[in-house]
mmCIF file as Biopython writes it, N, C-alpha, C and O atoms, coordinates in Angstrom:
data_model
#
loop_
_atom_site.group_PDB
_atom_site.id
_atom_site.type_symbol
_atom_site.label_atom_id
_atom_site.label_alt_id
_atom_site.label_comp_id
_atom_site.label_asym_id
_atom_site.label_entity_id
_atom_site.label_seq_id
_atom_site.pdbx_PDB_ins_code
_atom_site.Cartn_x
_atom_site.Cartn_y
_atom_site.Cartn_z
_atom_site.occupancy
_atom_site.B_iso_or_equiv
_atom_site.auth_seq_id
_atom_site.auth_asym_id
_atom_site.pdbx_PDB_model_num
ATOM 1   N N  . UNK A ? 1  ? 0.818   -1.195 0.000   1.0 0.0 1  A 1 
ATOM 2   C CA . UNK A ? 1  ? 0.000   0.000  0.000   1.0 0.0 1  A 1 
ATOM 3   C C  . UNK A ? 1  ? 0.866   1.265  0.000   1.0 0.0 1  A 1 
ATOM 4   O O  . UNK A ? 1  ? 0.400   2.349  -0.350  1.0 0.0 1  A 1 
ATOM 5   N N  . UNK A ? 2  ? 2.254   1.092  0.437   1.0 0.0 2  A 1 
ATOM 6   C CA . UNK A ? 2  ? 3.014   2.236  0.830   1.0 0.0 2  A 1 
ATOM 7   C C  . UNK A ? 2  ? 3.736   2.531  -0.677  1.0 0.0 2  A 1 
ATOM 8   O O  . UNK A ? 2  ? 4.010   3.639  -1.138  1.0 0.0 2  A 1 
ATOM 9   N N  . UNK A ? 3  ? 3.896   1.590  -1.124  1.0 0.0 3  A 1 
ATOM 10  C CA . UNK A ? 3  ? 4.740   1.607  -2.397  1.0 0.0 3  A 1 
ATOM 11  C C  . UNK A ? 3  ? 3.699   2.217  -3.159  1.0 0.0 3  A 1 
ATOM 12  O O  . UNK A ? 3  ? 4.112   3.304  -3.565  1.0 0.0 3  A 1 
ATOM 13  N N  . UNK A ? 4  ? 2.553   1.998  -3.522  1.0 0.0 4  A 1 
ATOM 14  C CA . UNK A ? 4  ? 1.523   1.976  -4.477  1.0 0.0 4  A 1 
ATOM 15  C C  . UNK A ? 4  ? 1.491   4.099  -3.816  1.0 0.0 4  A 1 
ATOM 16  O O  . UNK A ? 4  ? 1.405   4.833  -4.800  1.0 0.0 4  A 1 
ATOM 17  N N  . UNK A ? 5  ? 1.521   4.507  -3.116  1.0 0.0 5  A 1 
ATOM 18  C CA . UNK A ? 5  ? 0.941   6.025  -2.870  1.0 0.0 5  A 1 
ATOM 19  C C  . UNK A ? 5  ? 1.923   6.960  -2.814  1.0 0.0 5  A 1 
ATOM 20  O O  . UNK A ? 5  ? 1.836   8.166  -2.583  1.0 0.0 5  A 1 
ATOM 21  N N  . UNK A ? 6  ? 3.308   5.961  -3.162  1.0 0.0 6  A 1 
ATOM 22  C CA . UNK A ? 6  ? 5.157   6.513  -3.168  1.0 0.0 6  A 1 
ATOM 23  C C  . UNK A ? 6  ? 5.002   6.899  -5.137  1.0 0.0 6  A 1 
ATOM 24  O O  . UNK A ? 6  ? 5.518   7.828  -5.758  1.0 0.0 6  A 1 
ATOM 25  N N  . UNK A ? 7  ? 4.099   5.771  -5.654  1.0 0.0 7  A 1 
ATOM 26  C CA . UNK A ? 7  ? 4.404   6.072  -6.865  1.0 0.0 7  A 1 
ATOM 27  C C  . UNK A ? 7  ? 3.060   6.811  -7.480  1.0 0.0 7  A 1 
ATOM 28  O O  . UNK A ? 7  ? 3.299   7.289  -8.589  1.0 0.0 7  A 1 
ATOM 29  N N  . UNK A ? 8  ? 2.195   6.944  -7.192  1.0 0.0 8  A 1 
ATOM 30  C CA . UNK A ? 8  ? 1.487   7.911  -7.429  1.0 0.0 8  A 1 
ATOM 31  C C  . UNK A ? 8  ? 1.911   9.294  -6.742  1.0 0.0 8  A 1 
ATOM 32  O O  . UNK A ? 8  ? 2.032   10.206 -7.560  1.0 0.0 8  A 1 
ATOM 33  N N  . UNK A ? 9  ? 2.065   9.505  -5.922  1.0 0.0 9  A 1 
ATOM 34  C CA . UNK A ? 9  ? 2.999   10.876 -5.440  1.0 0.0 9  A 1 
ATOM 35  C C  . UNK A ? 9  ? 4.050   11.473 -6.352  1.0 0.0 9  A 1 
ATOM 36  O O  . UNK A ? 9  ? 4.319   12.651 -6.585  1.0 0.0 9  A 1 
ATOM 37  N N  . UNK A ? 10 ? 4.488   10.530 -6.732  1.0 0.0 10 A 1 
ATOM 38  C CA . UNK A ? 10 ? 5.701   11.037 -7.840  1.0 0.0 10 A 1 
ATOM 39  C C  . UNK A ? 10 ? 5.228   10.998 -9.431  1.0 0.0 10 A 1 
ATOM 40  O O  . UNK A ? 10 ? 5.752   11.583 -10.378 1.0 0.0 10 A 1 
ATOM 41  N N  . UNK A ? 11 ? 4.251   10.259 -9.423  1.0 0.0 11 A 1 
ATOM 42  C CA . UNK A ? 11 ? 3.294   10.807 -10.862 1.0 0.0 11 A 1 
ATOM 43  C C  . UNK A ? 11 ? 2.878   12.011 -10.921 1.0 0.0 11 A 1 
ATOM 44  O O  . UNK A ? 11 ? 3.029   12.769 -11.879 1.0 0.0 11 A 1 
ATOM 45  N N  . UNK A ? 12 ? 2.002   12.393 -9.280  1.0 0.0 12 A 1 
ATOM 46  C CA . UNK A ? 12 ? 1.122   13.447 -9.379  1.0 0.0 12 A 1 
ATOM 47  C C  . UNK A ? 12 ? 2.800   14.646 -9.529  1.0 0.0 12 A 1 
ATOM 48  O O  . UNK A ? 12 ? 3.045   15.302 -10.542 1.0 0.0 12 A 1 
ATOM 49  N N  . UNK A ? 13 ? 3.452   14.636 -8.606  1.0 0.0 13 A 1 
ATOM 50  C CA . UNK A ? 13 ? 4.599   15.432 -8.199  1.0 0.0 13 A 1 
ATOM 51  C C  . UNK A ? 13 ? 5.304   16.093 -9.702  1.0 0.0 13 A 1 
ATOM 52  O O  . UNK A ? 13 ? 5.880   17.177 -9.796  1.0 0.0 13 A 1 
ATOM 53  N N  . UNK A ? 14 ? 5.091   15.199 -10.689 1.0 0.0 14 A 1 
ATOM 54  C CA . UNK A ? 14 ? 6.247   15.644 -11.992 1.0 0.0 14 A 1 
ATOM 55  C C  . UNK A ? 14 ? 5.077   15.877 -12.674 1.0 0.0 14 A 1 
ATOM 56  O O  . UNK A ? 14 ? 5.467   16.224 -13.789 1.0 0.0 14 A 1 
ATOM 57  N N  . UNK A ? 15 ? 3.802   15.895 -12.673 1.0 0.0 15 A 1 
ATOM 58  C CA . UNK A ? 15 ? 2.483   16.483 -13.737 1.0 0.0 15 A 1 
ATOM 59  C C  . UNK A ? 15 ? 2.816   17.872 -13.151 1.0 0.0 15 A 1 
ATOM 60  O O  . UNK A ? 15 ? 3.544   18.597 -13.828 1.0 0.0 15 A 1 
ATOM 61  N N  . UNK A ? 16 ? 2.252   18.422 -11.687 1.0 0.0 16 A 1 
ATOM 62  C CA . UNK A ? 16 ? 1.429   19.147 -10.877 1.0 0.0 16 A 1 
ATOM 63  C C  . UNK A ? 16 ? 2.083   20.453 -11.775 1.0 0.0 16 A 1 
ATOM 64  O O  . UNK A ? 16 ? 1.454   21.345 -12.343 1.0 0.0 16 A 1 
ATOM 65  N N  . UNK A ? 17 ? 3.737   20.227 -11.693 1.0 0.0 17 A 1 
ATOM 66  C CA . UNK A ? 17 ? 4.544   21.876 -11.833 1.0 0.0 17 A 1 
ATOM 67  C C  . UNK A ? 17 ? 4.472   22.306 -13.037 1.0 0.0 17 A 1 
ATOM 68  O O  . UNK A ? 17 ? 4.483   23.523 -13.222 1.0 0.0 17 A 1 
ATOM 69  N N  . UNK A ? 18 ? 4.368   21.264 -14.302 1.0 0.0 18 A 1 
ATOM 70  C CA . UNK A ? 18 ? 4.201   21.070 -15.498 1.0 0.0 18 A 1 
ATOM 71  C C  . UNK A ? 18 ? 2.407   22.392 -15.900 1.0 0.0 18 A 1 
ATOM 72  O O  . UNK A ? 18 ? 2.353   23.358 -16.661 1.0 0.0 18 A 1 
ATOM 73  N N  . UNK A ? 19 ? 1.646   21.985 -15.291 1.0 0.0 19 A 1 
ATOM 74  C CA . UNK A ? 19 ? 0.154   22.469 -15.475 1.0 0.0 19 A 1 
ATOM 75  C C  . UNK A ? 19 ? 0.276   23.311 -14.505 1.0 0.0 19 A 1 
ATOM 76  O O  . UNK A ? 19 ? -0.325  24.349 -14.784 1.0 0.0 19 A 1 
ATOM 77  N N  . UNK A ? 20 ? 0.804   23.347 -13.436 1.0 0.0 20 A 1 
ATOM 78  C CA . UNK A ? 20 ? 0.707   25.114 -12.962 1.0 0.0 20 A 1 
ATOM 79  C C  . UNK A ? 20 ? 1.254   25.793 -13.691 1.0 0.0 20 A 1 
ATOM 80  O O  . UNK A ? 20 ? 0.498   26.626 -14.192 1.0 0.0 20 A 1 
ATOM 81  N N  . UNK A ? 21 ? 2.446   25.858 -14.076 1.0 0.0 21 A 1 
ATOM 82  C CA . UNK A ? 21 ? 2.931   26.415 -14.826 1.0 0.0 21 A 1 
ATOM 83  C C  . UNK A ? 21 ? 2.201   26.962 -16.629 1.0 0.0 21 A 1 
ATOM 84  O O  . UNK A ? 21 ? 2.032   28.087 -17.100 1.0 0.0 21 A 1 
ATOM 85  N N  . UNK A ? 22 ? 2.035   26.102 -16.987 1.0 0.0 22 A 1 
ATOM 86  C CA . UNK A ? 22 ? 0.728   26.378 -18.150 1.0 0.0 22 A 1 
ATOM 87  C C  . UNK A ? 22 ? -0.535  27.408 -17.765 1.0 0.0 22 A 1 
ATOM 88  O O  . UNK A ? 22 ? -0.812  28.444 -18.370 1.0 0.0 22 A 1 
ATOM 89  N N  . UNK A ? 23 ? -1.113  26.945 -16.795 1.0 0.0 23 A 1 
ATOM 90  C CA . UNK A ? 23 ? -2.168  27.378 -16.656 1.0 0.0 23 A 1 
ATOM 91  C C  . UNK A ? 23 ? -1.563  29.147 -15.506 1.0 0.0 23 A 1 
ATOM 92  O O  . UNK A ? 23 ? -2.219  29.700 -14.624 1.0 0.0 23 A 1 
ATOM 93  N N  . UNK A ? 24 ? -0.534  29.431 -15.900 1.0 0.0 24 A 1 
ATOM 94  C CA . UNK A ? 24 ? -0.094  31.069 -14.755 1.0 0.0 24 A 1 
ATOM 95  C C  . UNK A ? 24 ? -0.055  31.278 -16.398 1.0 0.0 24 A 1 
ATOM 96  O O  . UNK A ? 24 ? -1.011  31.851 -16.919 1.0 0.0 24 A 1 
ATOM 97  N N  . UNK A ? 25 ? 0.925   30.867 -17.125 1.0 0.0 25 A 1 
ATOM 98  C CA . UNK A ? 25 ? 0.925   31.456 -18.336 1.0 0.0 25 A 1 
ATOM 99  C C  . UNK A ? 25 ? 0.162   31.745 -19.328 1.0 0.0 25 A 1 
ATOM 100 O O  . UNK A ? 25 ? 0.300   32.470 -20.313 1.0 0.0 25 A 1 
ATOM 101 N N  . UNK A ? 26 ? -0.923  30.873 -18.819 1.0 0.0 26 A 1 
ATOM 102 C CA . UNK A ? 26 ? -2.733  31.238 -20.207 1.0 0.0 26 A 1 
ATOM 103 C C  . UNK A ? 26 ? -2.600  32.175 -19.636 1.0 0.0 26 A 1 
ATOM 104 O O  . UNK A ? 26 ? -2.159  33.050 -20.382 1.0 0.0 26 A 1 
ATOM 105 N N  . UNK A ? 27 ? -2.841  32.724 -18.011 1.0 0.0 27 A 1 
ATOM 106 C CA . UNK A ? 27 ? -3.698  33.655 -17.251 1.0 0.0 27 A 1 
ATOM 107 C C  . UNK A ? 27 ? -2.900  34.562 -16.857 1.0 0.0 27 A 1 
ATOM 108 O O  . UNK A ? 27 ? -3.453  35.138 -15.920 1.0 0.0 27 A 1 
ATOM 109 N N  . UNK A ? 28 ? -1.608  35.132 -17.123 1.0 0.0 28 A 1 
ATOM 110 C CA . UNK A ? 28 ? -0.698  36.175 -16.903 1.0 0.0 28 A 1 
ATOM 111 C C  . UNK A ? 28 ? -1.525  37.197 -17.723 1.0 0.0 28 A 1 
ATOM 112 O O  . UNK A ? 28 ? -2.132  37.868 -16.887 1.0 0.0 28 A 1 
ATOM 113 N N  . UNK A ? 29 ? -1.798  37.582 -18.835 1.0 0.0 29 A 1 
ATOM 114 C CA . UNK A ? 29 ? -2.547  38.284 -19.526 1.0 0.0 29 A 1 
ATOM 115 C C  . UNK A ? 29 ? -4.121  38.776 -19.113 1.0 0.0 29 A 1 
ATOM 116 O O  . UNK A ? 29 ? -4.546  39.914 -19.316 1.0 0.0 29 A 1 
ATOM 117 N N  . UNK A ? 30 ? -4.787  37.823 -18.575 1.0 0.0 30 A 1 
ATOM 118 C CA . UNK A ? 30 ? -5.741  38.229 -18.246 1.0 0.0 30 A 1 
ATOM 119 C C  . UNK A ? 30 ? -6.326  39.032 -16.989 1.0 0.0 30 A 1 
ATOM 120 O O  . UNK A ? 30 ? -5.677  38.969 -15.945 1.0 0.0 30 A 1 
ATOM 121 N N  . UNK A ? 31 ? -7.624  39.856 -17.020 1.0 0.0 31 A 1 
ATOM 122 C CA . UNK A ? 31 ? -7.841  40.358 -16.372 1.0 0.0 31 A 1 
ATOM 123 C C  . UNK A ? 31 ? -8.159  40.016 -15.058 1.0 0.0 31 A 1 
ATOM 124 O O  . UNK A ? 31 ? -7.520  38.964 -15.099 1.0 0.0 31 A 1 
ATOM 125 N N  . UNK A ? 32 ? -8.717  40.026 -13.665 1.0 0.0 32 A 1 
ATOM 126 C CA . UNK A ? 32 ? -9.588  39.659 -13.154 1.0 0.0 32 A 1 
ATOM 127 C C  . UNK A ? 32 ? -11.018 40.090 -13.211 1.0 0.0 32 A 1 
ATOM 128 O O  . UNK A ? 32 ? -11.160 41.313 -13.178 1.0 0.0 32 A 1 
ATOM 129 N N  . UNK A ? 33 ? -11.962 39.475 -13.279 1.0 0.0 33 A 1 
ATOM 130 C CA . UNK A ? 33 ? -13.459 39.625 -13.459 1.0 0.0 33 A 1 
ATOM 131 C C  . UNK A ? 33 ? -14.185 40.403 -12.195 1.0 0.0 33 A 1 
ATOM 132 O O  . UNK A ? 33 ? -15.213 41.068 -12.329 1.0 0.0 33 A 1 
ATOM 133 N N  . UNK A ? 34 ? -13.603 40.245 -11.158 1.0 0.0 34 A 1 
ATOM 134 C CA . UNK A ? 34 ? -14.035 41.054 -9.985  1.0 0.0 34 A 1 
ATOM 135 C C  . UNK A ? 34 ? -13.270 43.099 -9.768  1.0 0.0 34 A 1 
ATOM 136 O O  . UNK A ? 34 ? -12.139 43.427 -10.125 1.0 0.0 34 A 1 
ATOM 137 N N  . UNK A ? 35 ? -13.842 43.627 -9.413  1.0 0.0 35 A 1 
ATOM 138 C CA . UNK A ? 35 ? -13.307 44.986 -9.243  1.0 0.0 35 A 1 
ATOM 139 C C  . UNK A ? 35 ? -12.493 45.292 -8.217  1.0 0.0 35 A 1 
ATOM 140 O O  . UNK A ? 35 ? -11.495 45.998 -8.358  1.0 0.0 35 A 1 
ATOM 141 N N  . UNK A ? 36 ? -12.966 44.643 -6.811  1.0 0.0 36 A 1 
ATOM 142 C CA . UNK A ? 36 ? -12.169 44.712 -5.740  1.0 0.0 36 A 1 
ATOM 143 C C  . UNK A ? 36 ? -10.976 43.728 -5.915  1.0 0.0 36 A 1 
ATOM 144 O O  . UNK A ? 36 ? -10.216 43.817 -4.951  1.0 0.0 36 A 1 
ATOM 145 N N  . UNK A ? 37 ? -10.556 42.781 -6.881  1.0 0.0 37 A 1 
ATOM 146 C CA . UNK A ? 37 ? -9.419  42.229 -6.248  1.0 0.0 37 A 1 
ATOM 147 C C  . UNK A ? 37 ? -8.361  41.706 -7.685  1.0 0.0 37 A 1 
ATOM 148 O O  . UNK A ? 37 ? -8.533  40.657 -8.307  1.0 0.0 37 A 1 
ATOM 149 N N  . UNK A ? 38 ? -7.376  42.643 -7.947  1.0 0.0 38 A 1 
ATOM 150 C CA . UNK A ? 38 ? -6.560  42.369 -9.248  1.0 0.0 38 A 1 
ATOM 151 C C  . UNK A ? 38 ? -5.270  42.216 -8.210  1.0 0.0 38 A 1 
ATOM 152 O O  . UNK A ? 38 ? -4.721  43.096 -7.547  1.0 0.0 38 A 1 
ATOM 153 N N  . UNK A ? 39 ? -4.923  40.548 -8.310  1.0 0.0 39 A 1 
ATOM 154 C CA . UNK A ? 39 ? -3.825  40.340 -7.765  1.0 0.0 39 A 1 
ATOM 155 C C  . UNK A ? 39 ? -2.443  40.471 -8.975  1.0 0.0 39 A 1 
ATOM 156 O O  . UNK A ? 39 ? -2.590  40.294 -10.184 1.0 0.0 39 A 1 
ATOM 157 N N  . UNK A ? 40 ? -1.013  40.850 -8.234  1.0 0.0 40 A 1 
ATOM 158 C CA . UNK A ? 40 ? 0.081   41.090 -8.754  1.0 0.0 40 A 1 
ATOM 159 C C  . UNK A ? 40 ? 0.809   40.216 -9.273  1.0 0.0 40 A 1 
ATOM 160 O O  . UNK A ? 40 ? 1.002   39.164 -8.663  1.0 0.0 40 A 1 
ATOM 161 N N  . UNK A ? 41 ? 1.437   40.468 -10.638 1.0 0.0 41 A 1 
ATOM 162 C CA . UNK A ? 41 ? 1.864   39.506 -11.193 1.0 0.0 41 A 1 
ATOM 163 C C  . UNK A ? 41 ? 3.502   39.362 -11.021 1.0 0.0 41 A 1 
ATOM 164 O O  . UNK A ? 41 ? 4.305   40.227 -11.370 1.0 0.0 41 A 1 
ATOM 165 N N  . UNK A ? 42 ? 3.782   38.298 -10.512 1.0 0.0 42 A 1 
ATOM 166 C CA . UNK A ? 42 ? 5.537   38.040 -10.246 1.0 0.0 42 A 1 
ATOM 167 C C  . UNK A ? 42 ? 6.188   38.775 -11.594 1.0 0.0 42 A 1 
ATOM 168 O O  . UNK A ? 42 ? 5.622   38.959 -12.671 1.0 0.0 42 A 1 
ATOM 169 N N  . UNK A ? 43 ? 7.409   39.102 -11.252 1.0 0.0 43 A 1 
ATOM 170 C CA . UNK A ? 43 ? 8.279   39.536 -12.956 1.0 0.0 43 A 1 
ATOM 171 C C  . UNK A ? 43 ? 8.543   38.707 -13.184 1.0 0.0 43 A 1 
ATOM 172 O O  . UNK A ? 43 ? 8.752   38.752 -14.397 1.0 0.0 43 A 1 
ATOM 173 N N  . UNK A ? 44 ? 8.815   37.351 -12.678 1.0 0.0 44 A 1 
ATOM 174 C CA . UNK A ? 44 ? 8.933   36.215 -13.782 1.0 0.0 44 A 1 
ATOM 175 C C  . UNK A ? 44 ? 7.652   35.758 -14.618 1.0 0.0 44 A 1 
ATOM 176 O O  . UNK A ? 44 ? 7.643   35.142 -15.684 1.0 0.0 44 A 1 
ATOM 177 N N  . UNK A ? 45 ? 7.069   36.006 -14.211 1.0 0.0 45 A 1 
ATOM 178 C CA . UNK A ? 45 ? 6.005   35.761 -15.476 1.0 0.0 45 A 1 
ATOM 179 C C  . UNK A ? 45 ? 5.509   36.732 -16.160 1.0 0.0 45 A 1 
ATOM 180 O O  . UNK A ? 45 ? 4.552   36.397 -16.858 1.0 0.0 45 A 1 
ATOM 181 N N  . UNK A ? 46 ? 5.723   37.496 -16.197 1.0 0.0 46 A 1 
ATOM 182 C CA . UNK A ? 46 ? 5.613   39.101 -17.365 1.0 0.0 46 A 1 
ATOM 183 C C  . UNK A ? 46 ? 6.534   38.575 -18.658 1.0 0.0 46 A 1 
ATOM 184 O O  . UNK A ? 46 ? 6.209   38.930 -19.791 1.0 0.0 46 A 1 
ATOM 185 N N  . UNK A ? 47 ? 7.793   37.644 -18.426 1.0 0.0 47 A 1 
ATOM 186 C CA . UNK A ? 47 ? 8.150   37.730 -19.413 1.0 0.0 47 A 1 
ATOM 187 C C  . UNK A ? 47 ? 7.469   36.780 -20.329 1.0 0.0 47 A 1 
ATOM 188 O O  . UNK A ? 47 ? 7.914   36.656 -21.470 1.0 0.0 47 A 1 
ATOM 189 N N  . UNK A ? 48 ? 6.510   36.149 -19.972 1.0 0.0 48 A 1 
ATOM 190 C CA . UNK A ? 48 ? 5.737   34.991 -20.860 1.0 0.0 48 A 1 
ATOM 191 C C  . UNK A ? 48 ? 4.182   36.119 -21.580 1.0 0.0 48 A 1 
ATOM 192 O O  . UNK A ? 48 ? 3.140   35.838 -22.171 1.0 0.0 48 A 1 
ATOM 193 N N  . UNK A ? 49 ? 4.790   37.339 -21.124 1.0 0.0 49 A 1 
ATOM 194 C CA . UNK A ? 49 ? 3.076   37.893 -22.076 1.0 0.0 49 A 1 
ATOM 195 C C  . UNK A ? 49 ? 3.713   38.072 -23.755 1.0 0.0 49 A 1 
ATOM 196 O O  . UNK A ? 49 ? 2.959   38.409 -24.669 1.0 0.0 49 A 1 
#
């Protein structure tokens, strides 16, 4: 059981950074939809607009 949730951990672990990463870079460009709350964008990802 321990082995079996060692290797899904390390499946999920090498997807997770892969698709965060994608999905900051769709959404570096975009706006937020709410008025009260436009959060700041790191300078490392400015350079992906």
């Amino acid at each position: 059981m321990k082995e079996t949730l060692i290797k899904i951990a390390h499946k999920v672990g090498n997807i997770l950074p892969a698709m965060a990463l994608v999905l900051g870079i769709a959404s570096v460009s975009g706006a937020c939809s709410y008025w009260f709350h436009q959060p700041r964008v790191p300078e490392q990802m400015k350079r992906f607009k």
